[in-house]
MDAnalysis code that builds the backbone (N, CA, C; Angstrom):
import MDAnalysis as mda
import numpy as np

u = mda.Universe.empty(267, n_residues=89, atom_resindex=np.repeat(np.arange(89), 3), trajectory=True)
u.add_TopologyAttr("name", ["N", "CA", "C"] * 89)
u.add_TopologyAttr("resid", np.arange(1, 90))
u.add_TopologyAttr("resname", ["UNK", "UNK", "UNK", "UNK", "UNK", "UNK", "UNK", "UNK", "UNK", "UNK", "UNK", "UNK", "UNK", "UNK", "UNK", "UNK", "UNK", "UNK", "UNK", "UNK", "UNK", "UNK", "UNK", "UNK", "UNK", "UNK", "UNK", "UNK", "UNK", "UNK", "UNK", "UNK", "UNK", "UNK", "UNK", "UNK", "UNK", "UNK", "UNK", "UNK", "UNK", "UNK", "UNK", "UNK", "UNK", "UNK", "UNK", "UNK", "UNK", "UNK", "UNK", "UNK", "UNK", "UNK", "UNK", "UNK", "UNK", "UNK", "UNK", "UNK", "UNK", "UNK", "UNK", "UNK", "UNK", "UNK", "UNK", "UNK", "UNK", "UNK", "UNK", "UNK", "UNK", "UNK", "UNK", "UNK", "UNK", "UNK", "UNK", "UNK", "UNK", "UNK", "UNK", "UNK", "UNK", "UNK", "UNK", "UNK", "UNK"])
u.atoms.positions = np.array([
    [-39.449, -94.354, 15.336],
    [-39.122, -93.637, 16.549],
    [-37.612, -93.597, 16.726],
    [-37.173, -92.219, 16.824],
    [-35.740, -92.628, 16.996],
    [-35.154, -92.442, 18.835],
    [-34.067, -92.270, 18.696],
    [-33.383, -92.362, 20.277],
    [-33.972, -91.241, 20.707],
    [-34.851, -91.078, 21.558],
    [-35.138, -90.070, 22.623],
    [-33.973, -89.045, 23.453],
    [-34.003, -88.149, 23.471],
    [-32.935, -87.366, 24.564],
    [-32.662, -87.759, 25.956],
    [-34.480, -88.003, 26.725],
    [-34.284, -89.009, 28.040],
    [-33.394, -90.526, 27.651],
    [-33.325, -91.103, 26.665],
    [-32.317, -92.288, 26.836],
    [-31.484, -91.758, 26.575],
    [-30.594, -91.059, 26.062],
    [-29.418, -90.750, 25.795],
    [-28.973, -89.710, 27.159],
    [-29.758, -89.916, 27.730],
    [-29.364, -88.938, 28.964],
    [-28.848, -90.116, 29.695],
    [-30.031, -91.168, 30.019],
    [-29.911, -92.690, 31.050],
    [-28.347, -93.428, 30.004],
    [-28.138, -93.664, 28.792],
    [-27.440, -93.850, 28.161],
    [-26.032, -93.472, 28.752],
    [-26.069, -92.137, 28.707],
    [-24.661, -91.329, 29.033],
    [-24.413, -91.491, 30.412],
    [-24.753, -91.413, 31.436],
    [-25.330, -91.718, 32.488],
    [-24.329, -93.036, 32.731],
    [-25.327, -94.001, 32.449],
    [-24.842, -95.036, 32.903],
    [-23.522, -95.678, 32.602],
    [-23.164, -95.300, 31.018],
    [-21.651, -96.124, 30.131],
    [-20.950, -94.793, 30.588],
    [-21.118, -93.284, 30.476],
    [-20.148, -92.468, 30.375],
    [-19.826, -91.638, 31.720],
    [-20.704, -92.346, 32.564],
    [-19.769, -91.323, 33.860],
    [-21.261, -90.658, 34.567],
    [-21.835, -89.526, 33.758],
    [-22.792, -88.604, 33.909],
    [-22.908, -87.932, 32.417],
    [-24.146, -87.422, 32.700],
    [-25.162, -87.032, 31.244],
    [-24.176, -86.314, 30.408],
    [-23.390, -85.244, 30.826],
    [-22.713, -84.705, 30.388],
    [-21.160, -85.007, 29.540],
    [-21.060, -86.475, 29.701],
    [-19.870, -86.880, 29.328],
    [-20.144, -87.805, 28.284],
    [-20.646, -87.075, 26.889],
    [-21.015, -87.778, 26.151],
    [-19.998, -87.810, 24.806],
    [-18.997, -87.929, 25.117],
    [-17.567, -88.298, 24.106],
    [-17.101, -89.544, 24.488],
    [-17.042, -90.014, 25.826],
    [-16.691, -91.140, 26.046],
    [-16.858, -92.071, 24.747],
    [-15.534, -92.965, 24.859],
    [-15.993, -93.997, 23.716],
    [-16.984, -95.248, 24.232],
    [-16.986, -95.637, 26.074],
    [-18.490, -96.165, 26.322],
    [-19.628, -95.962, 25.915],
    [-19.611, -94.894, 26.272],
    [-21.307, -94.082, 26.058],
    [-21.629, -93.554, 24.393],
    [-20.323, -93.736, 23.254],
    [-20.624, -93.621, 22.042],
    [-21.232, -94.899, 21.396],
    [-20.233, -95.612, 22.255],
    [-20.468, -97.186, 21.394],
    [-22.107, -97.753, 22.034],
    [-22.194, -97.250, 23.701],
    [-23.847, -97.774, 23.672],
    [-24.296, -97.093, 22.950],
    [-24.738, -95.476, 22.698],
    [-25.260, -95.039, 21.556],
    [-25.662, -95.731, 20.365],
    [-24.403, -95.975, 19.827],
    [-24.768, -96.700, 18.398],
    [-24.796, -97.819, 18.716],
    [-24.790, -98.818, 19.740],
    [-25.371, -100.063, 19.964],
    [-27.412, -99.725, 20.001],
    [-27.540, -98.875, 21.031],
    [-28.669, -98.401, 20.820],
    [-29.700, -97.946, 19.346],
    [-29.036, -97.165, 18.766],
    [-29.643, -97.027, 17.372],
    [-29.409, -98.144, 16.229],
    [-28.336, -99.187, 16.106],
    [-28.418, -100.080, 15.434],
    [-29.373, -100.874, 15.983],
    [-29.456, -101.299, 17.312],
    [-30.753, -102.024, 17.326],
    [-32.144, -101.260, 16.902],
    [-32.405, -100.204, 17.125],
    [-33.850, -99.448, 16.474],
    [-33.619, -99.960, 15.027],
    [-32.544, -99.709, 14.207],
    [-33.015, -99.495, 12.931],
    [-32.911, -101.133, 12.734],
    [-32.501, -102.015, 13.361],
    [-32.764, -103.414, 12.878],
    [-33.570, -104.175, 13.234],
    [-34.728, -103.298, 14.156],
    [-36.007, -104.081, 14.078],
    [-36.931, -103.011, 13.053],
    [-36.386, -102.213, 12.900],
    [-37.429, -101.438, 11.015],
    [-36.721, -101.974, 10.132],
    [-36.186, -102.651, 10.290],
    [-35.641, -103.309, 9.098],
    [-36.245, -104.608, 8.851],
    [-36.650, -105.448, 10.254],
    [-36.817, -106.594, 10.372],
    [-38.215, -106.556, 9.391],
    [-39.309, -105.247, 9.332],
    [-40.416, -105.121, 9.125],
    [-40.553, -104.353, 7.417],
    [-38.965, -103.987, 7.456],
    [-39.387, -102.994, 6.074],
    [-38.052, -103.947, 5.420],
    [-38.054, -104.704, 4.754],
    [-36.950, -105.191, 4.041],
    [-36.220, -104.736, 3.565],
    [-37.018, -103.290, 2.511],
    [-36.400, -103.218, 1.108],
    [-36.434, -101.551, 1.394],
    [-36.035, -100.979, 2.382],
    [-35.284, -99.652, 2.790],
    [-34.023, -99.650, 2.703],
    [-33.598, -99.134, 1.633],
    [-32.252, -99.571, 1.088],
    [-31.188, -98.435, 1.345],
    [-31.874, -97.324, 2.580],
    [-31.297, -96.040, 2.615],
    [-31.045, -96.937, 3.877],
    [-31.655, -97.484, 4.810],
    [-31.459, -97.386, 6.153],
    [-30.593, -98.646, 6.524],
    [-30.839, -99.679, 5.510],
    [-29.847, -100.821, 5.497],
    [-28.117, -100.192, 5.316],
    [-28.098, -98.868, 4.015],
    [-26.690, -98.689, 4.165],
    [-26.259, -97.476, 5.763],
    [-27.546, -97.060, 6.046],
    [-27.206, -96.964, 7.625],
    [-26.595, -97.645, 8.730],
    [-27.816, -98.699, 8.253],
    [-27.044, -99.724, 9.931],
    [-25.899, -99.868, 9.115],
    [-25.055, -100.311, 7.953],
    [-23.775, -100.422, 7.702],
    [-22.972, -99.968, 8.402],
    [-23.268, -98.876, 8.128],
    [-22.273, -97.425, 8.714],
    [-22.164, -97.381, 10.501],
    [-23.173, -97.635, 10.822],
    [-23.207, -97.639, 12.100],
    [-22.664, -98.781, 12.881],
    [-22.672, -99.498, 11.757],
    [-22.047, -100.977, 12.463],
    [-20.361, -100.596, 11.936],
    [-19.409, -100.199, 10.911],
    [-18.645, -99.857, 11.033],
    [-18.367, -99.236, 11.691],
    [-18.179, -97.910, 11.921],
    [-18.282, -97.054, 13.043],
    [-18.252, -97.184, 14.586],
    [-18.888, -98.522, 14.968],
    [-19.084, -98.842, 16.538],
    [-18.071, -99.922, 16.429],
    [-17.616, -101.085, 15.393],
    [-16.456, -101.462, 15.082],
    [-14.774, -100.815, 15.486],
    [-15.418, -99.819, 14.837],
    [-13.440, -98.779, 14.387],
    [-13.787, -98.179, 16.524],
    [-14.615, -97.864, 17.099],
    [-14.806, -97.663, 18.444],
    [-14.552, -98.499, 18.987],
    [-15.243, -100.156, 18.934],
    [-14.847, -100.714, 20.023],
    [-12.954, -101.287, 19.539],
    [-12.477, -101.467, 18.789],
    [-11.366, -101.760, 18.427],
    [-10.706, -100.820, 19.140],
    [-10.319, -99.589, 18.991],
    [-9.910, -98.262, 19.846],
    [-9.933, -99.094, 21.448],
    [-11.300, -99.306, 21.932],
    [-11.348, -99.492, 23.260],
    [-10.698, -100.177, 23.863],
    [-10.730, -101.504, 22.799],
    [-9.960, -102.943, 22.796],
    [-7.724, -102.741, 22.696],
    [-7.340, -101.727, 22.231],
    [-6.419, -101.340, 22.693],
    [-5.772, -100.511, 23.541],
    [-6.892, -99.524, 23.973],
    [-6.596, -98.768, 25.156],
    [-7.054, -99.526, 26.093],
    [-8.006, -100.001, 26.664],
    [-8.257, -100.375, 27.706],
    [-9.345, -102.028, 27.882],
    [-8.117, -102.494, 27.368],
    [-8.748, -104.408, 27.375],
    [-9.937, -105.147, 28.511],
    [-9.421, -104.824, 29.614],
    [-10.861, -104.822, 30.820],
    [-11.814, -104.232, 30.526],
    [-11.664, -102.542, 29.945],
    [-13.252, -102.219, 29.902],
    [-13.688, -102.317, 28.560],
    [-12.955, -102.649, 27.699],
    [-13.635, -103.413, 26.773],
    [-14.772, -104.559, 27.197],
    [-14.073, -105.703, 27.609],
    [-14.499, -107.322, 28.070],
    [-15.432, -106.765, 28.742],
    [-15.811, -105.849, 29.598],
    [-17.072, -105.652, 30.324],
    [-18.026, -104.995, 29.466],
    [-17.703, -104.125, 28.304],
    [-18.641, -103.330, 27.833],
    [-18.850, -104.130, 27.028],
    [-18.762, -105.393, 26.222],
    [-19.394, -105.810, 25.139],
    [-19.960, -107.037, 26.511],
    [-19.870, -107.480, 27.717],
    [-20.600, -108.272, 27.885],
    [-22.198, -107.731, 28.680],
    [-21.694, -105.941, 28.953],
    [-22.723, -105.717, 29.621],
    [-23.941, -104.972, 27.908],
    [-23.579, -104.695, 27.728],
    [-24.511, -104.427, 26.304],
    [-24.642, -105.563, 25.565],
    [-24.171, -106.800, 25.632],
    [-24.902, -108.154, 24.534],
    [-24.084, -108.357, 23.496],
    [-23.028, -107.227, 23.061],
    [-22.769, -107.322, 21.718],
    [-21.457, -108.579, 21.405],
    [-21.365, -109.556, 20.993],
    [-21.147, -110.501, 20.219],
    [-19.952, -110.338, 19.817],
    [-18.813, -110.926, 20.322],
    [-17.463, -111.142, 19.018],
    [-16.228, -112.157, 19.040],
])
């Protein structure tokens, strides 16, 4: 199952302002916080998908090179956006 349009609506919504403001680097990085977690519980179940493992790679780079960006433009909403999404660093 992948990301639905209704979450990426609640998604945008909530990190980027309103539905429509979906460039924000908030509402990109929940994005791909969002789809790295989908594909790492099919992963948890399919081991040896060796297309989708170099996915989450990518996606985990990618939300990396984003939150780094965030982390020099704007240091507060960084510290809030990795503590309100979970993500670890």
């Amino acid at each position: 199952m992948q990301v639905t349009a209704e979450v990426k609506k609640t998604l945008f919504k909530e990190y980027g302002g309103s539905e429509k403001n979906t460039g924000s680097t908030e509402a990109q990085i929940a994005l791909f916080t969002e789809r790295i977690n989908h594909v790492s519980e099919h992963l948890g179940t399919n081991k040896q998908d060796h297309s989708n493992t170099r996915s989450l790679v990518r996606m985990v780079g990618q939300r990396r090179r984003l939150l780094n960006y965030l982390m020099k433009t704007d240091l507060t909403g960084y510290r809030k956006l990795i503590e309100k999404l979970g993500i670890r660093k």
